[in-house]
N, C-alpha and C positions, 0 to 999 in steps of 0.2 A: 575430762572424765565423762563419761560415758553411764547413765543410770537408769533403771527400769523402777518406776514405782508403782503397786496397784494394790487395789482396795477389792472386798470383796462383802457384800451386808448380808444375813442371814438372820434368823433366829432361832435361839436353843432355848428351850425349856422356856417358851412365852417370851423370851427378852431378846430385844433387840442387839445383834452380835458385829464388830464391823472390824475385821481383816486385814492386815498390809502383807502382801511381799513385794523384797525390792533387790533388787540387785545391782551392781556396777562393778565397772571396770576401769582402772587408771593405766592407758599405753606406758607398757615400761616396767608395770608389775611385777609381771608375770600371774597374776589370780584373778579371778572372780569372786567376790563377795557376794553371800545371800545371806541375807535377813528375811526373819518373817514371825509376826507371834498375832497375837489381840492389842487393837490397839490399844496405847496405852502404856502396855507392858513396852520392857526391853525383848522382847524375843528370844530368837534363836541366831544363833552367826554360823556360819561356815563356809570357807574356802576351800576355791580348785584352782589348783595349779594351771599354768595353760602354758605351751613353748612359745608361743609367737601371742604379736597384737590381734592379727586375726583369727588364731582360733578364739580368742579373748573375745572377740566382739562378737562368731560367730554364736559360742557359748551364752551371751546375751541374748543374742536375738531368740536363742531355741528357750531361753529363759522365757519369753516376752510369750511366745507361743502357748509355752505350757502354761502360762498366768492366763490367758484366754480362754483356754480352753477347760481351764477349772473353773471358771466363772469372774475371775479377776481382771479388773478393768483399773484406767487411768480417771480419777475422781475428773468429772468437767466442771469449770470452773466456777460454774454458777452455785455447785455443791461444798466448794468451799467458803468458810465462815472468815472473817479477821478480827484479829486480836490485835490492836495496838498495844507497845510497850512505853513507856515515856521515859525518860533518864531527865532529870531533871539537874539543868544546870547551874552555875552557880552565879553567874551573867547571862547576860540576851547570848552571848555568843560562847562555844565550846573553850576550853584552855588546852594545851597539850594534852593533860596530864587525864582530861575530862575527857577527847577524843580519843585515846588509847584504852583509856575503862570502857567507854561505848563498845570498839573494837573487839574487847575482851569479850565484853555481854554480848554481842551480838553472836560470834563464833559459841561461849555457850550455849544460848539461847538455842541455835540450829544443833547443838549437839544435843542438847538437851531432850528434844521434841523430834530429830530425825532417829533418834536411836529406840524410840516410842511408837512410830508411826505417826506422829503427832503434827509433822509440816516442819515448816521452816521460814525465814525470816526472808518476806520478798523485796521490800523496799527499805529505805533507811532515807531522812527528814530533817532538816533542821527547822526549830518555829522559833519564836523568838521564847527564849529561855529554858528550851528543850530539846532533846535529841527523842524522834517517834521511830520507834522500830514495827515496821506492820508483817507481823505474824499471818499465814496463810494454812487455813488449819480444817480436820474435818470434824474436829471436836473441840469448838474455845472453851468448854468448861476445862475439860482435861488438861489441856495445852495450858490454859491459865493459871492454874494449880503448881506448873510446873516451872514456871518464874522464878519466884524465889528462890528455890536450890542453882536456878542458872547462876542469878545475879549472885550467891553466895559464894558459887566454887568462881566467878568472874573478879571476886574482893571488890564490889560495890557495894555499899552500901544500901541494905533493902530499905531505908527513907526516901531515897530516891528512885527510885521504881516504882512506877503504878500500872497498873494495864485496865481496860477499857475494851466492850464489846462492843 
């Protein structure tokens, strides 16, 4: 899959303001998906159709162009914050049943926050008696807040969850 993500900061009315749009493409589609709102929010969604893979990628790229030239860029890395998440286990080491909840929460987790503007989950950890999910985010307060409803639509249990700046 094929993705465009960009940030854009401003400010309205004295407050600090900060923008996503994103778009992608999956070969075999046939659409284009755009998102875009305040981060935070869910946005906006809307797809185009496209005949082929490449007009699909070209439609990206002219995507990627007009983010530029409105002022939206791709955050660098040094701009982004992390959030670690912890799933705590019930031994030093995961069970099946504990691996396939992580799983779960992880995939929330990215839905959670990708559908926000909010990042996504870059690494995954075992230590001893935990699973670390690390969050890459350009807002951890935000991003942090929004854990729990993960872990809830995940069926984990929020005792076991913690997250850490």
């Amino acid at each position: 899959m094929s993705i465009v993500r960009t940030y854009r900061r401003s400010e309205q009315d004295g407050q600090q303001r900060l923008d996503y749009r994103e778009a992608w493409f999956e070969p075999g589609s046939g659409e284009v998906v755009v998102h875009h709102g305040r981060i935070g929010s869910t946005g906006t969604t809307s797809a185009e159709q496209v005949a082929d893979d490449a007009t699909g990628e070209q439609l990206l790229a002219g995507f990627a162009a007009q983010c530029a030239e409105d002022g939206f860029a791709v955050l660098p890395a040094e701009e982004l914050k992390h959030v670690e998440v912890s799933y705590r286990l019930k031994g030093a080491e995961p069970t099946a049943v504990e691996t396939a909840l992580v799983a779960k929460l992880r995939g929330e987790i990215t839905n959670q926050l990708a559908w926000r503007g909010l990042g996504e989950v870059v690494e995954e950890r075992s230590e001893s008696g935990r699973v670390v999910l690390d969050v890459a985010t350009p807002h951890p307060r935000k991003a942090t807040a929004e854990i729990p409803a993960a872990a809830k639509f995940a069926g984990v249990q929020p005792s076991r969850v913690t997250t850490s700046r």
